[in-house]
C-alpha positions in Angstrom: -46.8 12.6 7.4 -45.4 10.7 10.5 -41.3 11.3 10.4 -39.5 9.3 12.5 -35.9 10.1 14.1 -33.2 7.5 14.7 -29.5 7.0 15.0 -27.7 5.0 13.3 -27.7 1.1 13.9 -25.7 -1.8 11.6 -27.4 -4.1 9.7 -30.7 -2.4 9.5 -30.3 -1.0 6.2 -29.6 2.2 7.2 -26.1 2.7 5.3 -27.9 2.0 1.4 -30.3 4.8 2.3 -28.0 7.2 3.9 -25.9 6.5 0.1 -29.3 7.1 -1.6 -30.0 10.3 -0.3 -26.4 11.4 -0.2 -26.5 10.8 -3.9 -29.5 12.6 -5.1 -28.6 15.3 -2.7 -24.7 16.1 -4.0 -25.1 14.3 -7.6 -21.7 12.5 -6.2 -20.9 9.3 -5.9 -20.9 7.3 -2.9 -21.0 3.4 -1.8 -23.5 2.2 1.4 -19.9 -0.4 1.6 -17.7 2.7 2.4 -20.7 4.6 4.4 -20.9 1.2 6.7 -17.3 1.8 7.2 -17.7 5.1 8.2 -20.7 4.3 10.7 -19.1 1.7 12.5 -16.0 3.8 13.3 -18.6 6.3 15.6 -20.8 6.5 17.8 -24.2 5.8 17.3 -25.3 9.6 17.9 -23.1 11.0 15.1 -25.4 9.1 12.6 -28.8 10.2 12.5 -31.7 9.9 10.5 -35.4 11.3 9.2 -37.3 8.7 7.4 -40.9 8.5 7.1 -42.8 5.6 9.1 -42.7 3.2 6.2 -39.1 3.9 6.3 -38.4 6.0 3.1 -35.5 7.9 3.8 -35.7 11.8 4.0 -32.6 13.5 5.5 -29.7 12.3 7.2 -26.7 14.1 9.7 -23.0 13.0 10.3 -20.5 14.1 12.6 -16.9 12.8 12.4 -13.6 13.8 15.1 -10.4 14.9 13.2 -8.5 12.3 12.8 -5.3 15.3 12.6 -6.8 18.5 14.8 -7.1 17.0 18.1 -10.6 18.2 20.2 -12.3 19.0 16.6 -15.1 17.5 15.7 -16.4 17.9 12.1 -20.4 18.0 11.7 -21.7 17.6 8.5 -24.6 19.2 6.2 -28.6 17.6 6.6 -28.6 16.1 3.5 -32.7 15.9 2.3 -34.1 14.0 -0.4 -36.1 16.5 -2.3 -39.6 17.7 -0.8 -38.4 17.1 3.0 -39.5 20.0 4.6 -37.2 22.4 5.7 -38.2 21.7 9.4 -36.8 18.1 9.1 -33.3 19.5 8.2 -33.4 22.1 10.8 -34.4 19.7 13.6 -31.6 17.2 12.3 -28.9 19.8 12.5 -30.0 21.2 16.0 -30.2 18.1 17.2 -27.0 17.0 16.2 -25.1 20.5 17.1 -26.3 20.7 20.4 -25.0 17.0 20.9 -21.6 18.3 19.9 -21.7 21.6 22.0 -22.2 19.6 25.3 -19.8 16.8 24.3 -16.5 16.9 26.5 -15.1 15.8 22.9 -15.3 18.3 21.2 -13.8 21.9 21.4 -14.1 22.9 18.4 -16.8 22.7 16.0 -16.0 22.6 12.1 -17.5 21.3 8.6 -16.3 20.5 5.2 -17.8 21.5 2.0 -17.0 19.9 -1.0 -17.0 22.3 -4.3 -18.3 19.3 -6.8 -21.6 19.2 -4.8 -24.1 20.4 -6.9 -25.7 22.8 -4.0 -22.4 23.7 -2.6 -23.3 27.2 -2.9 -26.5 26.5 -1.2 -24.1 24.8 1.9 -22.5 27.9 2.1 -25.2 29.7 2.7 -26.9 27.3 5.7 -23.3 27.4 7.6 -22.4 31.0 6.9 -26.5 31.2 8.4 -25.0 29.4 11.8 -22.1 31.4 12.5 -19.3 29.5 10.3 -16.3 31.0 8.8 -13.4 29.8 6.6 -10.6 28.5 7.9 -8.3 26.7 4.8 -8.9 25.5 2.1 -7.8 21.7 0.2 -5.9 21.2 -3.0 -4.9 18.1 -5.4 -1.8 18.4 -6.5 -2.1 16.6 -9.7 0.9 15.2 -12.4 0.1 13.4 -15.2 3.1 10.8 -16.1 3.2 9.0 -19.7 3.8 5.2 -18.7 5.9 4.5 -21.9 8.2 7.4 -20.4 7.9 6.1 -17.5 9.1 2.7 -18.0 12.0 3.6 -19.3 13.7 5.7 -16.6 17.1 5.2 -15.5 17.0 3.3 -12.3 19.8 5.1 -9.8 21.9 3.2 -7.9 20.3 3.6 -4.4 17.2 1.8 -5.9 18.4 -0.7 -9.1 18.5 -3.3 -6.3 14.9 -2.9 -5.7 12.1 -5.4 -7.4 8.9 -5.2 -8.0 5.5 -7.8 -8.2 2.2 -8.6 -8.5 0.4 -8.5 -5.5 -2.2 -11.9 -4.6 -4.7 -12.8 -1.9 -1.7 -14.4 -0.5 -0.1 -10.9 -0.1 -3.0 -8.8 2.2 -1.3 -9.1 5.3 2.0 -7.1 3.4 -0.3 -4.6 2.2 -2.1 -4.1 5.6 1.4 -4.2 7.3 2.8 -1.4 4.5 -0.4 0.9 5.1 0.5 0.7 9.3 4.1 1.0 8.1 3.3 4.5 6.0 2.9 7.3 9.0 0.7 9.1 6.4 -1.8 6.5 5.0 -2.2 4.7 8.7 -4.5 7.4 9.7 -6.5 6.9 6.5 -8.4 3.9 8.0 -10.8 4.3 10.6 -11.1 0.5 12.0 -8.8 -2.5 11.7 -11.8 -4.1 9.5 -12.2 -1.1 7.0 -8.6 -1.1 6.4 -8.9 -5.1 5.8 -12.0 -4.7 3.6 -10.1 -2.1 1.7 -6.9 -4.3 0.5 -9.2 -7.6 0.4 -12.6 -6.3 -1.3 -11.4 -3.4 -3.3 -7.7 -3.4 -4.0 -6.7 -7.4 -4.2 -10.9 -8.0 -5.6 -9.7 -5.1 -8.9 -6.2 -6.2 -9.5 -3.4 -4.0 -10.7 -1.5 -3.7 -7.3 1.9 -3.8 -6.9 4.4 -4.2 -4.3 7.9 -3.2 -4.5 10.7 -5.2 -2.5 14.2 -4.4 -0.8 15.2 -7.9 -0.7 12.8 -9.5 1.2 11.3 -6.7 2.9 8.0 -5.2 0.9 8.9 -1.1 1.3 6.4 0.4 -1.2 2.6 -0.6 -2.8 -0.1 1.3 -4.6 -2.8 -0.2 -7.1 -4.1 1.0 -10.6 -7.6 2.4 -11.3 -9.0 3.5 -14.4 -10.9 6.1 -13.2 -13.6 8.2 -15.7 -14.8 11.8 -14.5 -16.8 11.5 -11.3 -16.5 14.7 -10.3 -15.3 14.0 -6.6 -12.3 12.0 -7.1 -11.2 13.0 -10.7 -13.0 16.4 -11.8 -13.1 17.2 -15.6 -13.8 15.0 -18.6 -11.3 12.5 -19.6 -10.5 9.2 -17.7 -6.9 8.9 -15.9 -5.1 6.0 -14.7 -4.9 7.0 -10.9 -2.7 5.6 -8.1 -5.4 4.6 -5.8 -3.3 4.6 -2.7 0.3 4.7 -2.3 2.2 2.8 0.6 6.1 4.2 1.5 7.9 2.2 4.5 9.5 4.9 6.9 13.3 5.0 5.9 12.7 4.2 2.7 11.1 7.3 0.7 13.4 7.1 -2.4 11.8 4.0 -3.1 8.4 6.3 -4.6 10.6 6.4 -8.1 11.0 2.4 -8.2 7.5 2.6 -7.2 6.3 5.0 -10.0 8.5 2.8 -12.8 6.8 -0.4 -11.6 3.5 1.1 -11.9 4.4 2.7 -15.2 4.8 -1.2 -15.8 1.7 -2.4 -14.6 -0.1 0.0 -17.1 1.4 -0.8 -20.3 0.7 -4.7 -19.3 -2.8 -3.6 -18.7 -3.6 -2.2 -22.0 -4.1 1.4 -20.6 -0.5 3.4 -22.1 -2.6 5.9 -23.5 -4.1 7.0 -20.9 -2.3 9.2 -18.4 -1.0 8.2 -14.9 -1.9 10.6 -12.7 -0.3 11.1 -9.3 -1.9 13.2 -7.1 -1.3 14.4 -3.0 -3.2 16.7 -0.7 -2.5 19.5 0.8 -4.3 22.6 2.5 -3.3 26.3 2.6 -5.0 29.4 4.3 -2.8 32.5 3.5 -4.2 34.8 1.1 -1.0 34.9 -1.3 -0.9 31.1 -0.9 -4.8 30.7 -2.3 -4.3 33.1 -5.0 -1.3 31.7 -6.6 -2.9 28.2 -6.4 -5.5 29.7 -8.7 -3.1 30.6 -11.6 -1.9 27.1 -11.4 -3.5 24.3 -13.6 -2.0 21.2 -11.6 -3.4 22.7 -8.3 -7.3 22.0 -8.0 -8.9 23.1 -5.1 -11.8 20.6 -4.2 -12.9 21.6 -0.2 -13.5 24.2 1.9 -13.2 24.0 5.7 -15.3 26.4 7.7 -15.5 26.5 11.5 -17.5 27.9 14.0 -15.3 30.5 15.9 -17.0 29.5 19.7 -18.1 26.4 20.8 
């Protein structure tokens, strides 16, 4: 079998097979719209690909930089469709790691691993094989609210002046301005057109988003989504009402309760009030006492290791 090697390239179908093999690889759930996203935002070089030379796809290598650790670079696992050999996967990682090493870039050389994947074990094993050792490790912090409860808080002084709305089509550019405006979520977005596509295609296109107002002046936004068990975004087996994204204008943090309320709102006017809201944030720990008290605690779910490679 011919296999032919290629980095990445837009508009050459490239992104649907990277999802297909990311798919059967993991058994999570991934769109070739988000991958696209992601491609675009890198080089060329830190996408690359095996497929055969009637372009079936076999295996496929990312790297990313951190968007928060400045000079690391992130490289990512050679995901195979089953029956690649093993050479493919090794060439594809060499390949890709030796590009990093010699990369003015990059001083530090890391991966993520996340727990859902069905052969995280077997992940690992191939970067515990090439040197890697664990630096932190990433938690949810999860809280389920009950919207009925919700919706009936007392609103405190500081925020009874607040109001709340619907957001339109007519509203993007407030939700693209609130994102920039949020020193946390800014970074979330890779390119000014995957942060566009986000609020147009996926937020605005699914309804249930809601901006909250000080006068005139939009401080706070998040969206519904009724979310069933995917195992990468919400773990477990019944569905949850999740806040998809949430938007806080600098100055203006105690407006996350009139925020909560009007989303509380939103789900009873959406049918959903028996099913939970759940609010959720991330955050990473690496001390011993801190990773062993998170296991005793059911609203803390670890879902990712990060491992790094201790020497360029």
């Amino acid at each position: 079998m011919k296999i032919i090697y290629r980095t990445y390239e837009p508009d050459q179908g490239l992104d649907e097979l990277q999802a297909r093999i990311y798919t059967e690889a993991s058994g999570l759930p991934v769109q070739a719209e988000q991958i696209r996203q992601r491609n675009l935002s890198r080089q060329p070089e830190m996408t690359r690909y095996a497929l055969t030379d009637k372009g079936e796809p076999l295996a496929y290598i990312t790297a990313r930089d951190s968007s928060s650790e400045l000079g690391r670079t992130y490289i990512g696992y050679p995901w195979t469709m089953q029956g690649t050999p093993i050479e493919v996967q090794t060439k594809l990682f060499n390949g890709m790691f030796d590009y990093l090493k010699n990369r003015e870039k990059t001083l530090e050389i890391a991966t993520t691993i996340v727990l859902t994947a069905k052969i995280a074990d077997q992940q690992f094993d191939f970067f515990h094989s090439k040197g890697f050792v664990e630096k932190n490790r990433l938690y949810r912090y999860n809280l389920d609210f009950d919207a009925i409860e919700v919706s009936t808080w007392k609103k405190s002084k500081e925020i009874s002046n607040f109001t709340s709305r619907g957001a339109t089509i007519d509203d993007l550019h407030l939700l693209i301005e609130l994102s920039q405006a949020d020193a946390f979520l800014n970074p979330a977005f890779p390119t000014p057109e995957a942060r566009k596509i986000y609020f147009k295609d996926r937020v605005l296109k699914d309804g249930h988003a809601v901006i909250v107002f000080d006068n005139s002046q939009p401080v706070a936004a998040s969206a519904l989504l009724r979310l069933k068990p995917n195992q990468l975004f919400l773990t477990g087996k019944e569905e949850r009402i999740v806040m998809r994204f949430t938007a806080i204008r600098s100055g203006f943090r105690h407006a996350w309760k009139r925020l909560l309320i009007a989303m509380a709102n939103e789900v009873q006017a959406a049918g959903w009030a028996k099913i939970p809201l759940r609010v959720s944030f991330n955050f990473q720990a690496s001390a011993p006492l801190a990773t062993t008290l998170a296991e005793m605690q059911s609203e803390l779910e670890l879902f990712e290791v990060v491992l790094t490679l201790p020497n360029k």
